[in-house]
N, C-alpha and C positions, 0 to 999 in steps of 0.2 A: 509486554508480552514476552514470551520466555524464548529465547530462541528454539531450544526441544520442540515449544509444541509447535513452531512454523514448522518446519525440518519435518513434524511428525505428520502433520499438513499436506503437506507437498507431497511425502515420500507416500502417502495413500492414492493421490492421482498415480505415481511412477508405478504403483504395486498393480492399479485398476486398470491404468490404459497405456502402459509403457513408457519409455525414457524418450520417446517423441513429443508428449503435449509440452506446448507453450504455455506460457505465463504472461497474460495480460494484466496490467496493477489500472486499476481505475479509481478515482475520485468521485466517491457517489452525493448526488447529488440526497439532502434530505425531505422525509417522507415530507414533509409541507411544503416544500419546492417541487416533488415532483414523486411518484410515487412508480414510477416504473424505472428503465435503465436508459431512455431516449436523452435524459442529458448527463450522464457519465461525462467524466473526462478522462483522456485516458494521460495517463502517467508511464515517462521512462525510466527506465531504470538506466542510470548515469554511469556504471560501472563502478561506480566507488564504493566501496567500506569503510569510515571510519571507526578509528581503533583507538583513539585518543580519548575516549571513556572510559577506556578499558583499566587503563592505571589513573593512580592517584588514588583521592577520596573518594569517586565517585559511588557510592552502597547502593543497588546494586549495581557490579560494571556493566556499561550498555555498548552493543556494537551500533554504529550508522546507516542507516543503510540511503546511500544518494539516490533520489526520484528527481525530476522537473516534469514541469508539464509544459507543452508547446501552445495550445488551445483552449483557452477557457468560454467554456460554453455562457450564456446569458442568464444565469442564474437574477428574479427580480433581486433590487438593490435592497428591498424590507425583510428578504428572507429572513432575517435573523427575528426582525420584530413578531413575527407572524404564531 
């Protein structure tokens, strides 16, 4: 994804509801494991950016942006099969 269109993103909530809303990053869980938000995980934002894509070869350069997650909810273990 392009950075512009996060930025372009985000700057639509600051434009609609002001430079107060938060930003929650979640890890959604998929439509055959579960089809509403009950098992989301939520994700932090690590404060990190890396920028070591940015030079070099990398076509095109990508910035980093550092997430972990603390809790992983019980997703079954065949989700993938399913």
């Amino acid at each position: 994804m392009k950075i512009k269109k996060v930025i372009n993103q985000l700057q639509h909530y600051i434009d609609n509801y002001g430079e107060n809303v938060e930003v929650d990053f979640k890890m959604v869980a998929p439509e055959n494991v579960c089809d509403d938000d009950s098992m989301d995980i939520d994700i932090n934002f690590r404060g990190e950016i890396g920028t070591s894509r940015l030079l070099g070869d990398v076509v095109p350069p990508v910035v980093e942006i550092g997430l972990t997650y603390d809790d992983k909810k019980d997703w079954p273990n065949d989700w993938k099969s399913q």
